[in-house]
C-alpha positions as CSV (number, residue, x, y, z in Angstrom):
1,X,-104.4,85.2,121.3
2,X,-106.1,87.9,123.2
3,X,-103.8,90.3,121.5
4,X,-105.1,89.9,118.2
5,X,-108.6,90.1,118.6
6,X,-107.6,93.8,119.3
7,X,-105.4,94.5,116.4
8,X,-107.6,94.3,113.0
9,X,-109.0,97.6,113.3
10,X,-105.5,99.2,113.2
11,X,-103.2,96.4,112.1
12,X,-103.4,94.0,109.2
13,X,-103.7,90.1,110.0
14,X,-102.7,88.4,106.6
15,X,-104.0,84.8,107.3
16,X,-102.5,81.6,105.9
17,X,-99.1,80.2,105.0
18,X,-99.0,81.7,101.6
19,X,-99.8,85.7,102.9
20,X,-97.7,85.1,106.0
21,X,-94.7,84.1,104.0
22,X,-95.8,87.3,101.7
23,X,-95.3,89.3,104.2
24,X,-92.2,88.4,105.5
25,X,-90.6,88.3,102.1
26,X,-91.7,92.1,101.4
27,X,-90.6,92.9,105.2
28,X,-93.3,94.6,106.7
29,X,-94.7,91.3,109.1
30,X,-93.9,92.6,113.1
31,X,-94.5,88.8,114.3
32,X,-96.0,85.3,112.6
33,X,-98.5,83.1,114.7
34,X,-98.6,79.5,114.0
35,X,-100.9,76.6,114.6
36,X,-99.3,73.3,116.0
37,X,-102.1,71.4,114.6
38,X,-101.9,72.2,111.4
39,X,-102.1,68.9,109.3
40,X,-99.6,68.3,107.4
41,X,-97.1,70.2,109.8
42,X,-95.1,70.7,107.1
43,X,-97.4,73.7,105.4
44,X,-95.6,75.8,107.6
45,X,-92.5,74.5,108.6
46,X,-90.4,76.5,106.0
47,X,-92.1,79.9,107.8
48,X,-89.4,79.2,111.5
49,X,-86.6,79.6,109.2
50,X,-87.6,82.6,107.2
51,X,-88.6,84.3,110.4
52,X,-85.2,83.2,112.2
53,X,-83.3,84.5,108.6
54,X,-85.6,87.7,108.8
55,X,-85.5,88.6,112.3
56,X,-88.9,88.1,113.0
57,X,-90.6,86.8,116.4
58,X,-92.6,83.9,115.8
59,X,-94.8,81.9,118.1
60,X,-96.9,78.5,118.2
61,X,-100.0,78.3,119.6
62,X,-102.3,74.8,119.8
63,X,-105.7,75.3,117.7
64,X,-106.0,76.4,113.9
65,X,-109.6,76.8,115.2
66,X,-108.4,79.5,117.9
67,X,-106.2,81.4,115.8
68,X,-109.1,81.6,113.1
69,X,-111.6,83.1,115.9
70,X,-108.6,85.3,117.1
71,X,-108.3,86.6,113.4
72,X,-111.7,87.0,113.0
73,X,-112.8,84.4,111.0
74,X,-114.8,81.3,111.4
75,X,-112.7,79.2,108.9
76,X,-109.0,77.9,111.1
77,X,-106.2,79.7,110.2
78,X,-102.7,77.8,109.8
79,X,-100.6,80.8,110.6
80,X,-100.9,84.6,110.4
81,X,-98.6,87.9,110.3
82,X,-99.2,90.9,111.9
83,X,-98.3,94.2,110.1
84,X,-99.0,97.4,111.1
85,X,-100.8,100.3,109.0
86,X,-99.5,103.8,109.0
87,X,-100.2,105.8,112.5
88,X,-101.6,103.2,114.0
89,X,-102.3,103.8,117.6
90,X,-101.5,99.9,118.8
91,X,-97.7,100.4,117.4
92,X,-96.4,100.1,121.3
93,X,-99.1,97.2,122.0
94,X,-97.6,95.4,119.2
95,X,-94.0,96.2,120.3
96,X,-95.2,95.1,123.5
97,X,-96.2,91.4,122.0
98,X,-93.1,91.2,119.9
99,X,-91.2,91.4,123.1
100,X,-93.0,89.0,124.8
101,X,-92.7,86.7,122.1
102,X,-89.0,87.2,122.0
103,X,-89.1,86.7,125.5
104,X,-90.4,83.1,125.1
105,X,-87.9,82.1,122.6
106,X,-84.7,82.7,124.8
């Protein structure tokens, strides 16, 4: 979460179901942060599978209202992607996350 409080200045964070699944459709989303709480769970549930079928790390972390404040915004966010502007300087921080990420899901 700490890691994308430091990323909107050189990165995009597309928040929400619909502009994470954009973004993974068009290809340009490093990584996808999910809510657990998100109510109905299955908002987001089809965004696992397109990231597994897209080869993109994904995570889950516990409050919509965290993720919101991480992004931020002070409305909770359901789930966000993370794409990265051209010559951005956090490229290797965000290589750096997707790793760790990938990390967790072995």
């Amino acid at each position: 979460m700490d890691a994308l409080t430091s990323y909107p200045e050189c990165t995009a964070l597309h928040s929400q179901s619909k502009n994470a699944t954009k973004t993974l459709n068009r290809g340009i989303a490093e990584f996808i942060v999910m809510a657990t709480d998100t109510e109905p769970l299955e908002i987001i549930l089809h965004l696992p599978l397109l990231c597994e079928d897209k080869n993109v790390p994904y995570v889950f972390v516990r409050s919509k209202q965290a993720l919101g404040r991480a992004c931020g915004v002070s409305r909770p966010v359901i789930a966000t992607s993370v794409t990265i502007k051209e010559g951005s300087q956090l490229k290797p921080q965000i290589q750096s996350t997707q790793m760790a990420i990938e990390r967790l899901l072995v």
